[in-house]
ZAFI-469822 format. One line per field, with one value per residue: x, y, z of N, C-alpha, C in turn; residue number from 1; residue in three letters. Coordinates in Angstrom, 2 decimals, padded with zeros to 5 digits, always signed. Each point is the difference from the previous one (the first is absolute). Layout:
ZAFI-469822
n.xx	c(X|...) .
n.yy	c(Y|...) .
n.zz	c(Z|...) .
ca.xx	c(X|...) .
ca.yy	c(Y|...) .
ca.zz	c(Z|...) .
c.xx	c(X|...) .
c.yy	c(Y|...) .
c.zz	c(Z|...) .
k	c(NUM|...) .
r	c(ALA|...) .
***
This chain:
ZAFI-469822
n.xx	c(+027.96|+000.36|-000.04|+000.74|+000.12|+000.47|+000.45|+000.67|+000.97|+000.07|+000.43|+000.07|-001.02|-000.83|+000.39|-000.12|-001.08|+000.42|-002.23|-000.68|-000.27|+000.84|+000.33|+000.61|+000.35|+000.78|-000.38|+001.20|+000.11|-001.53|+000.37|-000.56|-001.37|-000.75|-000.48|-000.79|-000.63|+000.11|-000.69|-000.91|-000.44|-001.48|-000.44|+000.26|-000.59|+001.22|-000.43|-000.07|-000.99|+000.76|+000.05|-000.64|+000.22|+001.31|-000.09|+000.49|+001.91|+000.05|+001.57|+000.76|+000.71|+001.41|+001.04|+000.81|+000.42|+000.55|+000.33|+001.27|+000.68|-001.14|+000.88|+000.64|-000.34|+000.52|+000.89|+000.53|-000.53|+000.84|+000.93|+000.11|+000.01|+001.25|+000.58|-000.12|+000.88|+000.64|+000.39|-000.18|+001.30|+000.71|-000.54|+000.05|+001.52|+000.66|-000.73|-000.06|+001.10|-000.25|+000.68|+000.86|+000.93|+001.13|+000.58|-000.24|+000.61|-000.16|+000.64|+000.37|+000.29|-001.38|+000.26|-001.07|-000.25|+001.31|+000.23|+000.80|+000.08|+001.04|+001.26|+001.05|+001.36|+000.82|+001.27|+000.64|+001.23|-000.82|-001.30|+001.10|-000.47|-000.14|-001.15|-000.06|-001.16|-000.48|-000.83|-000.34|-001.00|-001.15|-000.50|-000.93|-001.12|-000.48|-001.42|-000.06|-000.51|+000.27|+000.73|-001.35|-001.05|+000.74|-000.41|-001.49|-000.16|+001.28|-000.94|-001.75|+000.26|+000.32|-001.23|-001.32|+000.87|-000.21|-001.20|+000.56) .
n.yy	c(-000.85|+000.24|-001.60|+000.98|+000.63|-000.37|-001.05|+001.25|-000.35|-000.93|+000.82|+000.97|+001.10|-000.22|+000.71|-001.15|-000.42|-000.61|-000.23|-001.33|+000.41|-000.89|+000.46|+000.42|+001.25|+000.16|+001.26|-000.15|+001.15|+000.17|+000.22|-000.46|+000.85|-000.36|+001.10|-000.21|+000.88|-000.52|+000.56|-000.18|+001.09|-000.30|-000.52|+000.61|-000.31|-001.13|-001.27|+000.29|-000.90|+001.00|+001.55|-000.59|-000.61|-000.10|+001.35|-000.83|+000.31|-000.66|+000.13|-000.54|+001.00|-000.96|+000.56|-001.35|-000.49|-001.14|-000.33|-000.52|-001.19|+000.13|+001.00|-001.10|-001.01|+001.04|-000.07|-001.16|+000.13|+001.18|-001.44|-000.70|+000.98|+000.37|-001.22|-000.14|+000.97|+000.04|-001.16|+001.53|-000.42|-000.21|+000.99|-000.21|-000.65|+000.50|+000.84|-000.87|+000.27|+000.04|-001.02|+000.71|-000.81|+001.13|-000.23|+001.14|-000.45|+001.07|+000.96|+000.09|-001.16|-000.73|-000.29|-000.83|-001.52|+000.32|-000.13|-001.30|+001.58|+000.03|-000.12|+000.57|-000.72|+000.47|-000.29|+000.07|+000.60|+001.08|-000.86|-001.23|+000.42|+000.85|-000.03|+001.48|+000.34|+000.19|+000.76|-000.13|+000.77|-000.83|+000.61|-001.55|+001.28|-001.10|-000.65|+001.10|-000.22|-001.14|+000.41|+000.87|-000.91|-000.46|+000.86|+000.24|-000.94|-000.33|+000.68|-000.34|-000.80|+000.64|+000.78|-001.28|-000.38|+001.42|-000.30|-001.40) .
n.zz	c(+005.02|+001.09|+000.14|+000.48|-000.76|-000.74|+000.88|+000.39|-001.06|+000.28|+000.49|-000.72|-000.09|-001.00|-000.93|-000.97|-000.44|-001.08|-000.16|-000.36|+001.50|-001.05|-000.99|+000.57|-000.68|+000.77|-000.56|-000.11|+001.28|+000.02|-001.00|-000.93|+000.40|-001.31|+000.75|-001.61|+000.06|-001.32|+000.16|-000.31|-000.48|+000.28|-001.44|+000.38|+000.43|+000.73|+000.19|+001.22|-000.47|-001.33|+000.63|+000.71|-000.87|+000.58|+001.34|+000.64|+000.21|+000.41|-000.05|-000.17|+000.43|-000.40|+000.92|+000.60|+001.61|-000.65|+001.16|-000.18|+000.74|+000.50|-000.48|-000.01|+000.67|+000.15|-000.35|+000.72|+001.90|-000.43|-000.70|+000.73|+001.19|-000.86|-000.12|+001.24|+000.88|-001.04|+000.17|+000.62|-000.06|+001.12|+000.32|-001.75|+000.80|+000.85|-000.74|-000.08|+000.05|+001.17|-000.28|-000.60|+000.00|-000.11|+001.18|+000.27|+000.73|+000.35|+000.21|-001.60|-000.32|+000.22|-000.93|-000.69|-001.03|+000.24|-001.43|-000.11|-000.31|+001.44|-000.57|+000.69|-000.28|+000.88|-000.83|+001.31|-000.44|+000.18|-000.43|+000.62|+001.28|-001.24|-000.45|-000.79|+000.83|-000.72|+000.33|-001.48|+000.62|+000.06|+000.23|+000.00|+000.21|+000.76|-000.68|+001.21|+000.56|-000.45|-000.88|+000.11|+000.52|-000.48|-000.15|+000.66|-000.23|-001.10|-000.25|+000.46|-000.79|-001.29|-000.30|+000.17|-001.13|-000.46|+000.63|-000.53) .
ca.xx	c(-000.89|+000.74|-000.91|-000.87|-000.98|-001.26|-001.07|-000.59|-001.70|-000.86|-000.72|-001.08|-001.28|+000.26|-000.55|-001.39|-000.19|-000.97|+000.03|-000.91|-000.57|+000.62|+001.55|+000.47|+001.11|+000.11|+000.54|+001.10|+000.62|-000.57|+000.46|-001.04|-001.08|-000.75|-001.57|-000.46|-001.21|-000.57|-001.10|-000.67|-001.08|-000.93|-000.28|-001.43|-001.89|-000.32|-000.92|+000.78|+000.51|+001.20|+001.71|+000.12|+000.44|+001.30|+000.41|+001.53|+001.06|+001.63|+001.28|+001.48|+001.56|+000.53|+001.51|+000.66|+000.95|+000.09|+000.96|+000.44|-000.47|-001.27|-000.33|-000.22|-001.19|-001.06|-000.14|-001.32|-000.99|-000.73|-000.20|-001.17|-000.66|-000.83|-000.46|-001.09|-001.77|-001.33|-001.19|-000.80|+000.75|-000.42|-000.64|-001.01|-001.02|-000.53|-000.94|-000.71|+000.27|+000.32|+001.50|+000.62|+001.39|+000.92|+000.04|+001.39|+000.17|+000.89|-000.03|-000.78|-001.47|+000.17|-000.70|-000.39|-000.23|+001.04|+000.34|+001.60|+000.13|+001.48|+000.72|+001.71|+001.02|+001.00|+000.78|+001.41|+000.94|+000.30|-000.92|-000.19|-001.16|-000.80|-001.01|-000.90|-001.28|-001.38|-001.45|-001.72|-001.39|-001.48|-001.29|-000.78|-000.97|-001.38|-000.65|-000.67|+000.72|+000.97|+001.31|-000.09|+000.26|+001.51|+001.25|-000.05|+000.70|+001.27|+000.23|+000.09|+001.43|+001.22|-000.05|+000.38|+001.19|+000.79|-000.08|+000.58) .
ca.yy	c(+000.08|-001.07|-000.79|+000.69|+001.24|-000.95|-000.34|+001.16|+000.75|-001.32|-000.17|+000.82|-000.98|+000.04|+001.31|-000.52|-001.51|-000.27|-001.51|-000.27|-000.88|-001.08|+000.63|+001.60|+000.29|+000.93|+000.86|+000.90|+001.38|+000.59|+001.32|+001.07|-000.57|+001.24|-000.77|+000.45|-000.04|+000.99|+000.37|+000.42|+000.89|-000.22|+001.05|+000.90|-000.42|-001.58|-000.11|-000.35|-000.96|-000.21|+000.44|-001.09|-001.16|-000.44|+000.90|+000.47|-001.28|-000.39|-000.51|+000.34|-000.76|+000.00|-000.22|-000.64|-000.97|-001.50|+000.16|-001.27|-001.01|-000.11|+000.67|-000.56|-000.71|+001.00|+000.62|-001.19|+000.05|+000.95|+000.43|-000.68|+001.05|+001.16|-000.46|-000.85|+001.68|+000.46|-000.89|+000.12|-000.54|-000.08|+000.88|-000.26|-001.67|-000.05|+000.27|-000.31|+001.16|+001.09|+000.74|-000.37|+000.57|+000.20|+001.03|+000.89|+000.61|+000.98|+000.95|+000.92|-000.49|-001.26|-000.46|-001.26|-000.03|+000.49|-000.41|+000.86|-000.08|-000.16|-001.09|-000.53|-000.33|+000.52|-000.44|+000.95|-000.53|+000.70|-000.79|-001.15|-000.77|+000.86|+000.26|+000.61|-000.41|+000.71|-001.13|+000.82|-000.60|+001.09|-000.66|-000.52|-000.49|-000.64|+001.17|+000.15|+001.23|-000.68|+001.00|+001.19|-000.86|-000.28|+001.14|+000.56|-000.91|+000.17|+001.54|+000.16|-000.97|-000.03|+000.70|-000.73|-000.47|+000.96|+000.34|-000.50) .
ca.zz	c(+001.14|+001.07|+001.16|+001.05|-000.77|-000.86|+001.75|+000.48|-001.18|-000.35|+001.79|-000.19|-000.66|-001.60|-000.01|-000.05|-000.15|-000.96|+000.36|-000.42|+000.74|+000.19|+000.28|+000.47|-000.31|+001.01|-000.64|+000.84|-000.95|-001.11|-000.35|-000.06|+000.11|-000.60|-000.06|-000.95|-000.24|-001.21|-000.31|-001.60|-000.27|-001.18|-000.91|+000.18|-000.54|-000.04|+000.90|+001.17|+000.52|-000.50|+000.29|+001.11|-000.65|-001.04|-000.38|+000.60|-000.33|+000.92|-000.66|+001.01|-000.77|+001.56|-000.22|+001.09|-000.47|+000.19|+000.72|+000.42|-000.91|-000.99|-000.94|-000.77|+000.45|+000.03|-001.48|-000.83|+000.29|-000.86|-001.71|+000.13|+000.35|-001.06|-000.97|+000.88|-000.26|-001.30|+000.31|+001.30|+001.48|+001.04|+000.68|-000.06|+000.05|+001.25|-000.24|-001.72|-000.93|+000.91|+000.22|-001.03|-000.31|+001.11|+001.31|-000.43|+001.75|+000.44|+001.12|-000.54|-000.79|-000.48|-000.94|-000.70|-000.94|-001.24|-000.82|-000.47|-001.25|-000.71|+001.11|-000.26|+001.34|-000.12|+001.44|-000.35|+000.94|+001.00|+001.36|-000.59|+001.05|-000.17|-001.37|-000.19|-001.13|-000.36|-000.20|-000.27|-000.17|-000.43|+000.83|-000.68|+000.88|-000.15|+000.87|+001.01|+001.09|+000.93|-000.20|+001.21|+000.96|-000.16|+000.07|+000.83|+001.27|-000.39|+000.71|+001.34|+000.62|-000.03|+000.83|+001.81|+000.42|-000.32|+001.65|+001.42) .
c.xx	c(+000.43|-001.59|-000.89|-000.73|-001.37|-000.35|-000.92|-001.55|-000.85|-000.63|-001.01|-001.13|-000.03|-000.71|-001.42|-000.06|-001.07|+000.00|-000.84|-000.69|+000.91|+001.72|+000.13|+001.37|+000.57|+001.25|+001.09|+000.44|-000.76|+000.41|-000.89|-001.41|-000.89|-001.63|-000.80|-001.95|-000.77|-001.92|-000.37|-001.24|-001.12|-000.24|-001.44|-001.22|-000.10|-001.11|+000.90|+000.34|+001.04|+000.69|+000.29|+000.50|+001.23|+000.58|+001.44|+000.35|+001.14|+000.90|+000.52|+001.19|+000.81|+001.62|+000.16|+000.84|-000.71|+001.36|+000.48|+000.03|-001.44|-000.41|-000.60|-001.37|-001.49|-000.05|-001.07|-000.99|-001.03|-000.55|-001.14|-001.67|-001.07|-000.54|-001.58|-001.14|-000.35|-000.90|-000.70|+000.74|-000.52|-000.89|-001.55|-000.90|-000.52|-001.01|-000.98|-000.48|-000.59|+000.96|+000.91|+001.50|+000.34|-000.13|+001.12|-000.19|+001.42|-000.42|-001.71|-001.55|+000.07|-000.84|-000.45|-000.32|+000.86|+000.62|+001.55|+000.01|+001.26|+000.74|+001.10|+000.71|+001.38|+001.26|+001.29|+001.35|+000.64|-000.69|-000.07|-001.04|-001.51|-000.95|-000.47|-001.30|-000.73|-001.36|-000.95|-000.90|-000.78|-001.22|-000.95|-001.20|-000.88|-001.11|-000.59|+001.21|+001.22|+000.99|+000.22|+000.37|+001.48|+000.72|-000.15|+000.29|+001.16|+000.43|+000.38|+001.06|+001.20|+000.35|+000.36|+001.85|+000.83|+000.34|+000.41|+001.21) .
c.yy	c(-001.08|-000.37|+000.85|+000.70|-001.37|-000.32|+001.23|+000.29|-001.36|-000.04|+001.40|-000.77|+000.36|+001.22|-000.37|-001.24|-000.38|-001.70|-000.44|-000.85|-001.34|+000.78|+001.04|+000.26|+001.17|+001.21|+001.03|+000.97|+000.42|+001.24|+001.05|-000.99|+000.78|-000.92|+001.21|-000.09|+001.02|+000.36|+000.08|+000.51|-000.87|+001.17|+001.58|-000.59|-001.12|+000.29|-000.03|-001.34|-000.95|-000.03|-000.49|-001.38|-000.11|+001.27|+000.14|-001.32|-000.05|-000.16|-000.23|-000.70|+000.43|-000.72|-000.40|-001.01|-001.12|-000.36|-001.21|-001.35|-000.09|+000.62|-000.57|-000.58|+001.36|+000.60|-001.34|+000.38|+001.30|+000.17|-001.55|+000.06|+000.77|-001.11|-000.76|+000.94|-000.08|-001.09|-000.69|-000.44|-000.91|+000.34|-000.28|-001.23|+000.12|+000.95|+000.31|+001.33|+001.65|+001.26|-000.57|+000.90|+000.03|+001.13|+000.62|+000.82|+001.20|+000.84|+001.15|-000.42|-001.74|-000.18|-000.77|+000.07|+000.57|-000.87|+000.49|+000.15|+000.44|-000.72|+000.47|-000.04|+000.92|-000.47|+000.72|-000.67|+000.86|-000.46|-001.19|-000.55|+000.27|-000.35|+000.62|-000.18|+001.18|-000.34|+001.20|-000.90|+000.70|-000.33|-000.07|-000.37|-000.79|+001.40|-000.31|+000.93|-000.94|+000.55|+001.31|-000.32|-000.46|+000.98|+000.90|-000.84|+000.39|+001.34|-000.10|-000.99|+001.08|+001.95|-000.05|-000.36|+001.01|+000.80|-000.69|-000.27) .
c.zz	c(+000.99|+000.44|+001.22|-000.21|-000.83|+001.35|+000.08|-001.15|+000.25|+001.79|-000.18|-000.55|-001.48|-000.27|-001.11|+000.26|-000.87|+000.11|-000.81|+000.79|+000.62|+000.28|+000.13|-000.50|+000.73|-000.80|+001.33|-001.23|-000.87|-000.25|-000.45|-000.65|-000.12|-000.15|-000.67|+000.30|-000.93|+000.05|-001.56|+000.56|-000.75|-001.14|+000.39|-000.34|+000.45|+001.48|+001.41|+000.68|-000.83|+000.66|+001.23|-000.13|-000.90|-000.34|+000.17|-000.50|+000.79|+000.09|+001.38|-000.34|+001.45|-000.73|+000.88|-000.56|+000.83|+000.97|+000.77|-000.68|-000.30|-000.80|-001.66|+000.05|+000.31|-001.82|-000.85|+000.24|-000.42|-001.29|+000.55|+000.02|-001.01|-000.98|+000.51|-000.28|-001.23|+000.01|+001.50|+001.00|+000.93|+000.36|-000.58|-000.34|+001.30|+000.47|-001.06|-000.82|+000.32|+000.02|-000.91|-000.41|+001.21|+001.29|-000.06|+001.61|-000.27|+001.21|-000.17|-000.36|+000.19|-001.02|-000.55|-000.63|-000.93|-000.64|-000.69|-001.80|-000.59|+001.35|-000.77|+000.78|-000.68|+000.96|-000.99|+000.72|+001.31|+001.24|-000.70|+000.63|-000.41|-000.81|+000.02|-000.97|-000.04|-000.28|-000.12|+000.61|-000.17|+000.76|-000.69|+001.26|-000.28|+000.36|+001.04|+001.48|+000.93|-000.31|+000.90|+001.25|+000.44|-000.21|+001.18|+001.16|+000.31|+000.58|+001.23|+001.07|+000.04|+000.99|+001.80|-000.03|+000.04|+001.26|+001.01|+000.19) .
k	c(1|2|3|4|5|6|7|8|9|10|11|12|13|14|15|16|17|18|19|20|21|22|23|24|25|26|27|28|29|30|31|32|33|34|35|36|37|38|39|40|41|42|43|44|45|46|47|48|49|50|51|52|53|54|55|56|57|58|59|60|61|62|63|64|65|66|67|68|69|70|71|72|73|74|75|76|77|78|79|80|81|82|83|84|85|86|87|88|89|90|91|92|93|94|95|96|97|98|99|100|101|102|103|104|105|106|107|108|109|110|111|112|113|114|115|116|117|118|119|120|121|122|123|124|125|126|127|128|129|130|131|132|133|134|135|136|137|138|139|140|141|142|143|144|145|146|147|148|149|150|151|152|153|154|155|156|157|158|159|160|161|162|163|164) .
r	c(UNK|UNK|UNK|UNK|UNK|UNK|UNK|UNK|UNK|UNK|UNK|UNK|UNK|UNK|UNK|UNK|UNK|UNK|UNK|UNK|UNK|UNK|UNK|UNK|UNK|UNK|UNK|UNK|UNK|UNK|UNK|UNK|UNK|UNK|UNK|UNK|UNK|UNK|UNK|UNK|UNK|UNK|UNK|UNK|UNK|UNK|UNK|UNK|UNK|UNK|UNK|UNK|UNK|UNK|UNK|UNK|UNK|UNK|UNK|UNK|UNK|UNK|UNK|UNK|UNK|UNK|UNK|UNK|UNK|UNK|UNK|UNK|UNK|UNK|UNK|UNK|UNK|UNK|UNK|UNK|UNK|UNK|UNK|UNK|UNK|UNK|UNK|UNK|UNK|UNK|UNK|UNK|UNK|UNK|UNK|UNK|UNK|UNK|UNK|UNK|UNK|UNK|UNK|UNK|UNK|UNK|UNK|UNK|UNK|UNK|UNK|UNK|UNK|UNK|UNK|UNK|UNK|UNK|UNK|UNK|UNK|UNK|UNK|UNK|UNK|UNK|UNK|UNK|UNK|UNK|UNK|UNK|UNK|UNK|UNK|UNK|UNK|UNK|UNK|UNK|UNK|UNK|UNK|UNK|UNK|UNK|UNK|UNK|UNK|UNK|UNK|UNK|UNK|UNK|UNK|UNK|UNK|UNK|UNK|UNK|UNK|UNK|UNK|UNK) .
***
């Protein structure tokens, strides 16, 4: 990969960006990006104000690369990261526990409160400039409606940018 091309990919913007409030890890070349929302059914006969409570679950998994000299210094700042969220991050010191884990910003969805329940790095000799990572997560809601709220925002942002 000659110098001009890596300039060229590093002057686009990151196809995600995953943060915990304090660091941001800026994801180039996502390759593919799979956002999971499973439903479960309540048993016949339960009362209704069951099946309103802890009915759905969240995943998302995502392929990119880590690109340039920081590639490195972003592969810390991720296995950092995952290790910060299971015990509330950033995010949820700074709001006393409000909010908790990680921001997962893409085109498609922003998400919070996700949690990494896989992490790997891949590097090859065909892209020495390169890391490839992968990253499960899962979404772990607090309760109450601030998660709706945040996505319909996210919408309505990313809709207004699609238009200009």
């Amino acid at each position: 990969m000659t110098s001009a091309s890596r300039l060229d990919e590093f002057q686009s913007l990151p196809s995600a960006i995953i943060t915990d409030g304090l660091l941001a890890v800026p994801l180039f070349a996502v390759q593919r990006l799979t956002l999971t929302e499973r439903y479960t059914l309540p048993p016949i006969g339960t009362p209704s104000f069951r099946a309103a409570v802890g009915n759905a679950s969240e995943t998302a998994s995502l392929s990119a690369l880590l690109i340039g000299p920081q590639r490195h210094a972003w592969k810390q700042g991720l296995e950092l990261m995952a290790n910060f969220a299971k015990r509330g991050g950033a995010l949820g010191r700074f709001t006393g526990g409000k909010f908790a884990g990680l921001v997962l910003a893409t085109r498609m969805s922003v998400r919070m409160n996700m949690h990494v329940t896989e992490l790997s790095f891949a590097a090859s000799s065909q892209r020495l400039d390169t890391t490839e990572v992968t990253i499960a997560l899962q979404h772990v809601a607090p309760p109450g409606p601030v998660d709706l709220l945040v996505d319909a925002g996210a919408l309505a942002a990313s809709t207004a940018t699609e238009f200009l």
